[in-house]
Phi, psi and omega in degrees: 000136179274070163335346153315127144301118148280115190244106178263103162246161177226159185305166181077336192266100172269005173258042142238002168285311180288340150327273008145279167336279160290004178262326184278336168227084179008041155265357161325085206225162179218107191053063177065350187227149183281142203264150183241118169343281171328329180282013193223130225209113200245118180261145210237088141342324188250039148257166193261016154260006181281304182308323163293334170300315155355280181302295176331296218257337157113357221274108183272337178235164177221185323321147199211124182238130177234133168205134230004063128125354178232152201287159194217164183267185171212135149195146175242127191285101194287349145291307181319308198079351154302119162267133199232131184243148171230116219229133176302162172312123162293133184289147160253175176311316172301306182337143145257343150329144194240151162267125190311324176216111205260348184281345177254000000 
């Protein structure tokens, strides 16, 4: 399992721009705290290594944020222009909860 953020975006896509955007001028935040460009790991779908993920992964739309192995929310405050991503509690080995996808 990868403890990266993953941001799966496609060309064209202007809420994966704005993202995009904010990861690039620390407006980025994740469970409150600001994200650094290296902690981020920006996946292109319409590539041919993207693309398979798609399917994998269920994902009918982007941008689409994961981070170990669950769907994470996005919002963006259109004043600030801060994207706030909010991704559930990482389980520990007791959870009983299964992660929706452990492979990424």
């Amino acid at each position: 399992m990868d403890n990266q953020l993953k941001i799966f975006t496609a060309p064209g896509c202007g809420p994966c721009v704005e993202i995009k955007e904010a990861l690039d001028s620390g407006r980025l935040v994740l469970n409150g705290e600001p994200v650094a460009p290296e902690d981020v790991e920006l996946v292109d779908v319409s590539t041919d290594q993207g693309y398979p993920l798609l399917d994998q992964l269920g994902i009918h739309a982007v941008p689409a944020v994961y981070l170990e192995g669950r769907h994470c929310e996005v919002l963006v405050d259109d004043e600030t222009q801060t994207v706030t991503v909010t991704c559930p509690p990482t389980l520990v080995p007791s959870d009983e909860a299964v992660l929706d996808h452990p492979e990424i």
